[in-house]
C-alpha positions as MATLAB code, in Angstrom:
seq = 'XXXXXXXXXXXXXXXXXXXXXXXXXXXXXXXXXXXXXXXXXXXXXXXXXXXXXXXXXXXXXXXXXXXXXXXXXXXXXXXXXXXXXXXXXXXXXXXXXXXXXXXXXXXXXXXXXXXXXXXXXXXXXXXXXXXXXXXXXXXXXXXXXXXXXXXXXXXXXXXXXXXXXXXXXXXXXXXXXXXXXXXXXXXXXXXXXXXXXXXXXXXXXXXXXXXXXXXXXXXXXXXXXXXXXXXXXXXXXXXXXXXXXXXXXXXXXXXXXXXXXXXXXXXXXXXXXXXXXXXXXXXXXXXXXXXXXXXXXX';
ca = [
     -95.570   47.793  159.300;
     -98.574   47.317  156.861;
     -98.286   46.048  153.686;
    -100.435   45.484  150.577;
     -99.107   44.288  147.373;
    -100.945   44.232  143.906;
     -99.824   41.989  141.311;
    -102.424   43.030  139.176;
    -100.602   46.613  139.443;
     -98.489   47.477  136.354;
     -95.758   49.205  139.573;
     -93.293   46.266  139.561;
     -93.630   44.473  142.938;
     -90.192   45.162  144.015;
     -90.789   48.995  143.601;
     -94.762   48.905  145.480;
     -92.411   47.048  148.517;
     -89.384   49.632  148.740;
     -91.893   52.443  148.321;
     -94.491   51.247  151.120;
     -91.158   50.690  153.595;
     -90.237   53.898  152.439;
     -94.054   55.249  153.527;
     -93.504   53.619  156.789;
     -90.128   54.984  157.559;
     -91.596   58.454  156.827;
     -94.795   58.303  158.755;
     -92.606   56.935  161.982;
     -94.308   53.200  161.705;
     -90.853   51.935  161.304;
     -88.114   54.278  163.298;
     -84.200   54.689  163.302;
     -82.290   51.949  164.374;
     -85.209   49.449  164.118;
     -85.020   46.246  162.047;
     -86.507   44.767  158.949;
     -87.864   41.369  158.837;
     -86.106   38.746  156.902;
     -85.990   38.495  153.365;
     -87.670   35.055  153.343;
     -89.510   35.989  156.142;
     -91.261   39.069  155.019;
     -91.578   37.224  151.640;
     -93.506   34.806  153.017;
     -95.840   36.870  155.036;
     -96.635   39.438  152.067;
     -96.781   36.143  149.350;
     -93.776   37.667  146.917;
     -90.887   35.478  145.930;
     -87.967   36.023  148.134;
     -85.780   37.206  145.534;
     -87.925   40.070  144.952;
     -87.614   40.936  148.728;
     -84.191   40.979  148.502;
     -84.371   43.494  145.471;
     -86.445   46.155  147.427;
     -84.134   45.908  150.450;
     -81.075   46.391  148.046;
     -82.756   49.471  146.281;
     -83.494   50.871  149.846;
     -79.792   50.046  151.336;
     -78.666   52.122  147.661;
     -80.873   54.921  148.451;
     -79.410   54.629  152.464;
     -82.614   54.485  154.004;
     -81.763   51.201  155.762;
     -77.862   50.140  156.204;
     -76.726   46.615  156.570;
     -75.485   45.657  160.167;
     -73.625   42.317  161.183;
     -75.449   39.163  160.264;
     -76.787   40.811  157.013;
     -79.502   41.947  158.836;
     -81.191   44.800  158.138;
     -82.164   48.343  159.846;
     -83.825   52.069  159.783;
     -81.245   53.928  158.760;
     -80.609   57.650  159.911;
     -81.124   58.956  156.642;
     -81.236   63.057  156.503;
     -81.543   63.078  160.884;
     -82.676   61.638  163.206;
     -85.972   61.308  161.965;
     -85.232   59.911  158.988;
     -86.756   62.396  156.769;
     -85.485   63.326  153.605;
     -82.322   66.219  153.749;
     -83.855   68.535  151.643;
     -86.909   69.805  148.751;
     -85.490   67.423  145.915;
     -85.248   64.584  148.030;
     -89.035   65.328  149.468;
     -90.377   65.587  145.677;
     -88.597   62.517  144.617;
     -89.249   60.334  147.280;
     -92.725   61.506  147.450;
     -93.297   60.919  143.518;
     -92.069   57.590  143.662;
     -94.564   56.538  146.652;
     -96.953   58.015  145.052;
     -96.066   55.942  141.614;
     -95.609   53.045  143.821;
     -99.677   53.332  145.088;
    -100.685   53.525  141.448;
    -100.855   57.369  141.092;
     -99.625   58.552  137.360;
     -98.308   62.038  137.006;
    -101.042   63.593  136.353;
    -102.434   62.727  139.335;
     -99.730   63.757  141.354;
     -99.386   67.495  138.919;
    -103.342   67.857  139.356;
    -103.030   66.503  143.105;
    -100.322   69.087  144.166;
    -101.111   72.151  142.269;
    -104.531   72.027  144.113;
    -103.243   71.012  147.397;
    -101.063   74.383  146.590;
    -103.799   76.897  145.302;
    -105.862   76.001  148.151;
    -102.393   76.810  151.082;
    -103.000   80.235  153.071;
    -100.304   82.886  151.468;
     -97.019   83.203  152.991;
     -95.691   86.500  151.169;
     -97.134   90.021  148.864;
     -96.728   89.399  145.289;
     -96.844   93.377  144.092;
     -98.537   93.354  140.401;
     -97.933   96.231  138.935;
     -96.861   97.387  135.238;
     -93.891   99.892  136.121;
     -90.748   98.492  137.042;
     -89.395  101.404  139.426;
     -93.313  101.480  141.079;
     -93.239   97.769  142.145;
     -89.941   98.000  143.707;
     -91.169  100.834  145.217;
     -94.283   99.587  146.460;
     -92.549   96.076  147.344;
     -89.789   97.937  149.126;
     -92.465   99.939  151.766;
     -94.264   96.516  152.542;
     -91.393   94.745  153.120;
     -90.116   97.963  155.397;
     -93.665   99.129  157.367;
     -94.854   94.967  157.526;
     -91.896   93.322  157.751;
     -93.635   90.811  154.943;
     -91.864   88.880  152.228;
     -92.520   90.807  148.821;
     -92.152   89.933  145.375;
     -93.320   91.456  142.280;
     -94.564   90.958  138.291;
     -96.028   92.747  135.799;
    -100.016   91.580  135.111;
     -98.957   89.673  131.968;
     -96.593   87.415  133.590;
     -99.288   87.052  136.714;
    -101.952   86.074  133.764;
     -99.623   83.915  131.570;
     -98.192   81.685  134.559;
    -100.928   80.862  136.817;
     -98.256   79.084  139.848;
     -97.487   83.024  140.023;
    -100.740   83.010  142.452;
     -99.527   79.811  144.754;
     -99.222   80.973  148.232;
     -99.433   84.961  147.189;
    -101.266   87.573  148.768;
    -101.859   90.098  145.407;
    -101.202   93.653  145.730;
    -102.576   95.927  142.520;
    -104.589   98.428  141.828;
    -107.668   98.813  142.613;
    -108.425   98.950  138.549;
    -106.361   95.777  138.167;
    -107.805   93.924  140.885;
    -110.721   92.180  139.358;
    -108.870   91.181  135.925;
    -106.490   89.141  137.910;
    -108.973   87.387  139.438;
    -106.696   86.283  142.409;
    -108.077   84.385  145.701;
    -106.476   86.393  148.126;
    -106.196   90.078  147.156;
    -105.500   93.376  148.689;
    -106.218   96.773  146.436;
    -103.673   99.387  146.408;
    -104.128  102.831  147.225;
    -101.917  105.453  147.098;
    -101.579  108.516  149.786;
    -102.550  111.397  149.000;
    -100.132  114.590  149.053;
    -102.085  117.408  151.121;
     -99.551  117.494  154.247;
     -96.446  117.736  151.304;
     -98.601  120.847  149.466;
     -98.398  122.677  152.831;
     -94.315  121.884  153.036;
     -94.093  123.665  150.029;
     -96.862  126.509  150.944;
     -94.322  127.527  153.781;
     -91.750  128.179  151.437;
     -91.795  131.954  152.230;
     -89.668  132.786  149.114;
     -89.190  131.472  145.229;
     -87.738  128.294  145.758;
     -86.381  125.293  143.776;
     -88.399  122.196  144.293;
     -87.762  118.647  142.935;
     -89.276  115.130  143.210;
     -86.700  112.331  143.483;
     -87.871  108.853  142.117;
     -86.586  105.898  140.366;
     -90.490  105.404  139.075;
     -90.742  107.692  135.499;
     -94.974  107.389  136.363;
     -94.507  108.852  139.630;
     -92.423  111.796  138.398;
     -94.857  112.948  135.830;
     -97.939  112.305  138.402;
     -95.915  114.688  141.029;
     -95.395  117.107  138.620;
     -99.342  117.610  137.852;
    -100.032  117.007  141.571;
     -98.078  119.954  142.840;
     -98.702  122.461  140.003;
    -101.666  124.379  142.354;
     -98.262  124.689  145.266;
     -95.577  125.422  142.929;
     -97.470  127.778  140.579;
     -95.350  130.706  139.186;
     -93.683  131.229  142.577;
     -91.631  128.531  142.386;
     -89.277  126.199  140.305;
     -89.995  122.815  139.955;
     -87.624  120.092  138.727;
     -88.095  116.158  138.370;
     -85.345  113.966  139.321;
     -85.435  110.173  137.496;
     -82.733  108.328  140.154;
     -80.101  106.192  138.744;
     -79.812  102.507  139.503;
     -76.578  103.049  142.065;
     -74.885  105.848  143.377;
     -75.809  109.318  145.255;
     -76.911  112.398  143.481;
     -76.330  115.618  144.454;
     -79.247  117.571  145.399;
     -77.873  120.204  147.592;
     -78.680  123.557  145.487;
     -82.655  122.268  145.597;
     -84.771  124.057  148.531;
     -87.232  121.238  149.084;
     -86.669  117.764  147.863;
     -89.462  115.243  148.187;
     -87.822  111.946  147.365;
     -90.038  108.039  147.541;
     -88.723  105.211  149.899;
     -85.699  103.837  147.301;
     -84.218  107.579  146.845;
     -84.266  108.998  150.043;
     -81.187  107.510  150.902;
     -79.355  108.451  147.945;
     -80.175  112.125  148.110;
     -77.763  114.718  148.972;
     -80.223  117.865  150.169;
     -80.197  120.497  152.956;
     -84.031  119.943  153.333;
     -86.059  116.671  151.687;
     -88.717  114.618  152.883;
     -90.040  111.127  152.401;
     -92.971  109.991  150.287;
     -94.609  107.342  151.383;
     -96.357  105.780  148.458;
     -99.101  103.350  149.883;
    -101.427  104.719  152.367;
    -101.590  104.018  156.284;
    -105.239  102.690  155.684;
    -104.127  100.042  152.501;
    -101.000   99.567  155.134;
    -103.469   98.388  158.073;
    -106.193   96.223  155.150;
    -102.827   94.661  153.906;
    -101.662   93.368  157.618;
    -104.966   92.869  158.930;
    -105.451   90.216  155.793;
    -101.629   89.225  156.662;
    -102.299   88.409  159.930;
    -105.682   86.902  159.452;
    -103.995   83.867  157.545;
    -101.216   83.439  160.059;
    -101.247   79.488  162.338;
    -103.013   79.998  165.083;
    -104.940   83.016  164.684;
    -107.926   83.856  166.130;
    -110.657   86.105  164.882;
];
């Protein structure tokens, strides 16, 4: 177990000791079940006054990362396993603050230290930005289901005004919004386009009633300008803004195209899903998924 001690430090030297065992513990220098040297012994081998020995090792027997066995003597305890790791993210973040205090680190080093160590990690899930409640959850919904990839979502102005919104995401936007987020990993959105759901509604032999089911209001009043040249005056067209819960009733409607959230919830002789993102954004989005996965290979 190494050891270095500053006196010139303004860390008292009780705290740089417990701290540095602490290290040691952590790093597997000292392991489970092992013992400490002596108070006077240690204290004479590092130059520190006994007493202030004894202070670290009672700080660490508080904090239970050594225990006391018979004799007073002192060991590794098993302190959050076997390994003697800390039991969980608080305990990490504490115990890693305090080392880091201990070495002469303030907390700005540590905030500056960390936030870069974080910006510069591989993503590990799709943050959707998008404006439009009901199109993020739509959008985050067909990721999650076609990619089986952890999705979250914000508007732009929350991605701007909070920059830890970008640690460990993969963005998702708009093409148009891509470049004003100015994100490190980024994927632009595309939508699909709608020719194979034209020709569902160009077999419709007679005047029909046809409705778009959504819970996005933007994707309603884009459908209803899409599909003008099918409907025309031969058919009716209705637009259906889904409630938060519950099933509607859909059932006197000839053709119901409904997005990946209403489908589900749609009572209708004859609908049909709309997939919002297209298969070639689908393949860019898991190719660059799959690209910063452990152990991949290009």
């Amino acid at each position: 177990m190494q050891i270095t001690l500053s006196k010139n430090s303004e860390v008292p030297l009780r705290q740089q000791l417990a701290e540095q065992i602490v290290l040691a513990i952590t790093t597997g220098d000292l392991r489970p079940g092992e013992r400490l040297p002596s108070v006077r012994g240690l204290a004479r081998r590092v130059k520190i006054h006994h007493n202030t020995v004894s202070e670290a090792y009672q700080d660490l027997v508080r904090r239970k990362w050594v225990t006391r066995q018979r004799g007073s003597r002192l060991v590794v305890g098993e302190r959050g396993g076997s390994n003697g790791m800390p039991r969980n993210l608080d305990e990490l973040f504490d115990d890693g603050i305090k080392r880091a205090k201990a070495m002469g680190y303030s907390l700005q080093d540590v905030t500056k230290g960390i936030r870069e160590r974080l910006m510069a990690q591989p993503p590990d899930h799709v943050l959707v930005v998008e404006e439009e409640d009901g199109l993020r959850e739509l959008i985050s919904k067909e990721v999650k289901e076609k990619l089986g990839l952890v999705a979250d979502g914000c508007r732009p102005e929350e991605f701007l005004n909070d920059p830890s919104k970008a640690v460990g995401a993969y963005v998702f936007a708009p093409q148009h919004m891509i470049g004003r987020l100015k994100a490190r990993f980024a994927v632009p959105l595309t939508f699909s386009k709608i020719d194979e759901h034209h020709e569902e509604i160009r077999k419709l032999k007679k005047p029909s009633i046809i409705a778009a089911a959504s819970v996005s209001e933007s994707l309603l009043r884009t459908a209803r300008s899409a599909f003008a040249s099918a409907v025309a005056r031969k058919h009716a067209f209705r637009e259906v803004f889904m409630p938060a819960v519950g099933r509607v009733d859909l059932r006197g409607v000839d053709l119901a195209l409904c997005d990946s959230l209403s489908i589900g919830r749609v009572s209708c002789k004859n609908k049909i899903l709309y997939s919002l993102i297209s298969s070639e954004c689908m393949k860019e989005l898991k190719a660059a998924a799959e690209a910063l996965r452990p152990g991949h290979r290009g």
